[in-house]
C-alpha positions in Angstrom: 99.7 -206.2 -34.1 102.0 -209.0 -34.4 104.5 -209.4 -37.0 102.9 -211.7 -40.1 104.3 -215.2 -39.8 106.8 -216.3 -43.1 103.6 -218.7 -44.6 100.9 -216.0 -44.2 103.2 -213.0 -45.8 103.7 -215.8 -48.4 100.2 -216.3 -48.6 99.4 -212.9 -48.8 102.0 -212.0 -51.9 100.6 -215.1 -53.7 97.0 -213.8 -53.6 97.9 -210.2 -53.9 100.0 -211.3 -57.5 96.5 -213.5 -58.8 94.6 -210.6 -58.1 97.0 -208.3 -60.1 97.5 -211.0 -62.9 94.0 -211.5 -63.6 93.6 -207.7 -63.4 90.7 -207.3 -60.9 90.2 -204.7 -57.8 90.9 -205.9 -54.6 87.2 -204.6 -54.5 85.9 -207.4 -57.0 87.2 -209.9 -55.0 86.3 -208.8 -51.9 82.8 -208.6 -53.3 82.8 -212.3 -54.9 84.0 -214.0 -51.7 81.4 -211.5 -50.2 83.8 -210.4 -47.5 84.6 -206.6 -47.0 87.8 -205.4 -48.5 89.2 -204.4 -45.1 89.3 -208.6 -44.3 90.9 -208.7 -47.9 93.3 -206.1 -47.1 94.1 -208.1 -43.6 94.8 -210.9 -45.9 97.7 -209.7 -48.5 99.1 -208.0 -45.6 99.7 -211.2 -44.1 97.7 -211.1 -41.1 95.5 -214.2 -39.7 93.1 -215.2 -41.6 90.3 -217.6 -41.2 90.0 -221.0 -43.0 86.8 -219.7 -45.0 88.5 -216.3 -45.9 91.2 -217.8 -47.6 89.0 -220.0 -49.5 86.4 -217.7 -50.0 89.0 -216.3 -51.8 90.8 -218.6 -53.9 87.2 -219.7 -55.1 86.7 -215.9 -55.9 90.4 -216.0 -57.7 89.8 -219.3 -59.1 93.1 -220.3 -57.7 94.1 -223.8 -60.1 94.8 -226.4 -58.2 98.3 -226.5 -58.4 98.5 -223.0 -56.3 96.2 -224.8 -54.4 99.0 -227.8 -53.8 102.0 -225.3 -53.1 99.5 -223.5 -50.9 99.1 -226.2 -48.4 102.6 -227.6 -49.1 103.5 -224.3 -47.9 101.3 -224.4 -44.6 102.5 -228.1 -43.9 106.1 -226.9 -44.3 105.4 -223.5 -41.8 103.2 -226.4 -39.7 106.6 -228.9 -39.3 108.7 -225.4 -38.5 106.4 -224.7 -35.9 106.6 -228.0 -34.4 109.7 -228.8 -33.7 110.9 -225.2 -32.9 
């Protein structure tokens, strides 16, 4: 396994701290985005992710949309790093 890029350990840690805030199981959410907790798991760890896992999830969180903004802020940021490195 690859070491998780900086935007998807990011990623990961801000879903991870909505789930804890809002108090739910990693299980509940799993369940609600009605993927298995193992692809949820993959996800806080920082690991790829597919497009409709992450928001399968942030639906299932009900992310606002300003984590929303600083989530894709954060991807174009990580996109422009990738680019010209």
């Amino acid at each position: 396994m690859t070491d998780p890029t900086p935007f998807n350990r990011l990623l990961g840690e801000r879903v991870r701290r909505m789930i804890v805030a809002q108090g739910r199981s990693q299980e509940s959410v799993a369940v609600e985005a009605g993927i298995s907790t193992s692809t949820l798991g993959c996800l806080i760890k920082g690991q790829n992710s597919t497009i409709n896992t992450v928001l399968s999830v942030l639906a299932a969180i009900k992310a606002p949309p300003e984590v929303m903004a600083e989530i894709y802020a954060d991807f174009s940021e990580h996109w422009k790093e990738r680019a010209d490195g």
